[in-house]
N, C-alpha and C positions, 0 to 999 in steps of 0.2 A: 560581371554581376550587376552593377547599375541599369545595363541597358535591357536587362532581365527583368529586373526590378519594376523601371520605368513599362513596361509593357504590360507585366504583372498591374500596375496600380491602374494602368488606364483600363483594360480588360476585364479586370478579375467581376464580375455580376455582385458578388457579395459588397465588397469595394463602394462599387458603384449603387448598389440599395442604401450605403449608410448616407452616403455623398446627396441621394436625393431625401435623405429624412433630416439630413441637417436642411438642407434648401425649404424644406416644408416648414421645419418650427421658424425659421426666417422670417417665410410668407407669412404663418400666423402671428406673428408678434404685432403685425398692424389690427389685428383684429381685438386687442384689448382695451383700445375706447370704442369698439362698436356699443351701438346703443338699439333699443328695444325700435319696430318700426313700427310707425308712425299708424292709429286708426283713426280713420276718416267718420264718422258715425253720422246720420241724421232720421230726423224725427218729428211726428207730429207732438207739440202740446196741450191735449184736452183738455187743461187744465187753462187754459191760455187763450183766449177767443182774440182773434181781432177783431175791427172793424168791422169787417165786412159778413161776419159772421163763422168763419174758419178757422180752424185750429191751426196757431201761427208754426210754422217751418223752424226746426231746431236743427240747427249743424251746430258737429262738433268733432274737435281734433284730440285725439288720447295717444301720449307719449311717456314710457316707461323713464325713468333716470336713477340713476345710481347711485350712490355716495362716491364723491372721488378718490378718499382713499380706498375704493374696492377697484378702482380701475388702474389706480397707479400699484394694489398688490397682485390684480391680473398682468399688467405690467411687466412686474419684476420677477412672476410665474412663467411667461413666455421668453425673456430672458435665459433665466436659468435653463429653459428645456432646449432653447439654441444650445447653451456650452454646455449640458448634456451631452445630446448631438451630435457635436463634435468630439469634444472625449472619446465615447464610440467611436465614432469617423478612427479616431488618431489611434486607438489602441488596437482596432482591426486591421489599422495599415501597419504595427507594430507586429503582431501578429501574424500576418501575412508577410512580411517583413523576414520575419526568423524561419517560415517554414520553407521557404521561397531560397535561403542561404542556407538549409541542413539540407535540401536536396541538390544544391547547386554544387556544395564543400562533398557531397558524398559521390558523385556523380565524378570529382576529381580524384577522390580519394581511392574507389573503383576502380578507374583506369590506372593510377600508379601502381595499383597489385596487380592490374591484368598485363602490365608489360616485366613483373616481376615473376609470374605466371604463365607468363610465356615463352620465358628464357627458361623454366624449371622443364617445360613440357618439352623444345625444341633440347635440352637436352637428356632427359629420359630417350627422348627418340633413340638419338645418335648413342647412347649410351644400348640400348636395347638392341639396335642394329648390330652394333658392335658383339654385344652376350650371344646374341643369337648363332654369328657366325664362331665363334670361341666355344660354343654348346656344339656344334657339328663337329667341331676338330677333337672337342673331349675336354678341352679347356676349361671347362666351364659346367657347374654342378645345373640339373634341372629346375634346384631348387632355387639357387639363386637368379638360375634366370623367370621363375617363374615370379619371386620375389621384384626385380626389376618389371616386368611386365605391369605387377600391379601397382606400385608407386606410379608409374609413366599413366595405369590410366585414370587414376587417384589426379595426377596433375592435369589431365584433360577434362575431367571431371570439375575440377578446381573452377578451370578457365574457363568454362561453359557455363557455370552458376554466376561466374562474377560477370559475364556477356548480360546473361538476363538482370542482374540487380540493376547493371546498368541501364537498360533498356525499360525497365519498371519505373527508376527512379526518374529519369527522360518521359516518362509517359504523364507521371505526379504532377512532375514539374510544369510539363505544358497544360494539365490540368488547372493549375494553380494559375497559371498566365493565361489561361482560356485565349490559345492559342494553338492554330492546325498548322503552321506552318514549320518549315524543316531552319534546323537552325543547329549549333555548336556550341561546347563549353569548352571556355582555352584551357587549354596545356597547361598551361603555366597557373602554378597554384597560388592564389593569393595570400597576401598575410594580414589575418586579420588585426587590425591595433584596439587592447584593451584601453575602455573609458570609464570613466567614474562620472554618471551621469548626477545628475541634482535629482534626488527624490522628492524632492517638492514639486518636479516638475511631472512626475511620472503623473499620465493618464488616469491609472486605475485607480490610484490615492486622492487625487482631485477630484 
């Protein structure tokens, strides 16, 4: 399941759009002492003769400024929108997280009834072989071989739905790990261990 996981979080597009909007509010947090840019202006003053009889040459430099406390609360604005950001980040990979383990747990859980379902099928067979031959000799009423017949295809039936659950659920999953490659879930069913996490820490409360 980890190395599912671990595939899922490098993969998943979704994942990866939070990852680059936390990176972004990052980037902008340096842009909250940006200041106004700089105008260059010049000019004649008619008003102004020099010497030589020409209206003297006026340059001039025009710069917006701020009050500091508006830069140090844009500041603490770009802050907060990083651990935003993040939050998201952590609660989508929480999220992806859980649905990534309900089709991984089901996908085991699948297969344990298809080998339970498979023992039911393989013996209807042998049970049915058997009516059938028993119904030739007289042994055996039509009824209840007709009765066996359709339990045995009730349990083929069984085993054929739970083929494609799995096969669906296999398909979610690699959806979720946006991943084309062939791969296996083990046998062996994990157990998962209950935690009592800190809600002060949870994501979505923060």
């Amino acid at each position: 399941l980890n190395e599912v996981l671990s595939i899922a979080m490098s993969n998943n597009m979704e994942i990866n759009a939070y990852a680059l909007k936390t990176e972004e509010s990052k980037v902008l947090k340096s842009t909250a002492f940006s200041m106004d840019k700089a105008d260059l202006t010049y000019g004649l003053d008619q008003n102004n003769i020099a010497a030589n009889g020409y209206p003297i040459k006026v340059w001039g430099l025009e710069q917006g400024f701020s009050f500091p406390t508006l830069y140090l609360a844009e500041l603490k604005a770009k802050k907060l929108d990083i651990t935003k950001a993040e939050l998201n980040l952590e609660i989508r990979k929480q999220q992806l997280k859980k649905e990534i383990s309900v089709y991984y747990y089901e996908i085991q859980n699948l297969r344990s009834k298809q080998i339970i379902h498979s023992s039911l099928d393989s013996l209807y067979v042998r049970l049915l072989e058997n009516a059938e031959v028993k119904n030739i000799k007289g042994d055996f009423s039509q009824l209840d071989l007709l009765n066996i017949r359709a339990k045995r295809q009730e349990a083929s039936l069984n085993l054929s739905s739970l083929q494609y659950q799995i096969e669906k659920s296999f398909q979610l999953l690699k959806a979720l790990m946006n991943f084309d490659e062939e791969f296996d879930v083990t046998k062996e069913i994990e157990i998962v261990e209950v935690t009592s996490p800190d809600i002060n820490q949870n994501p979505r409360l923060q």
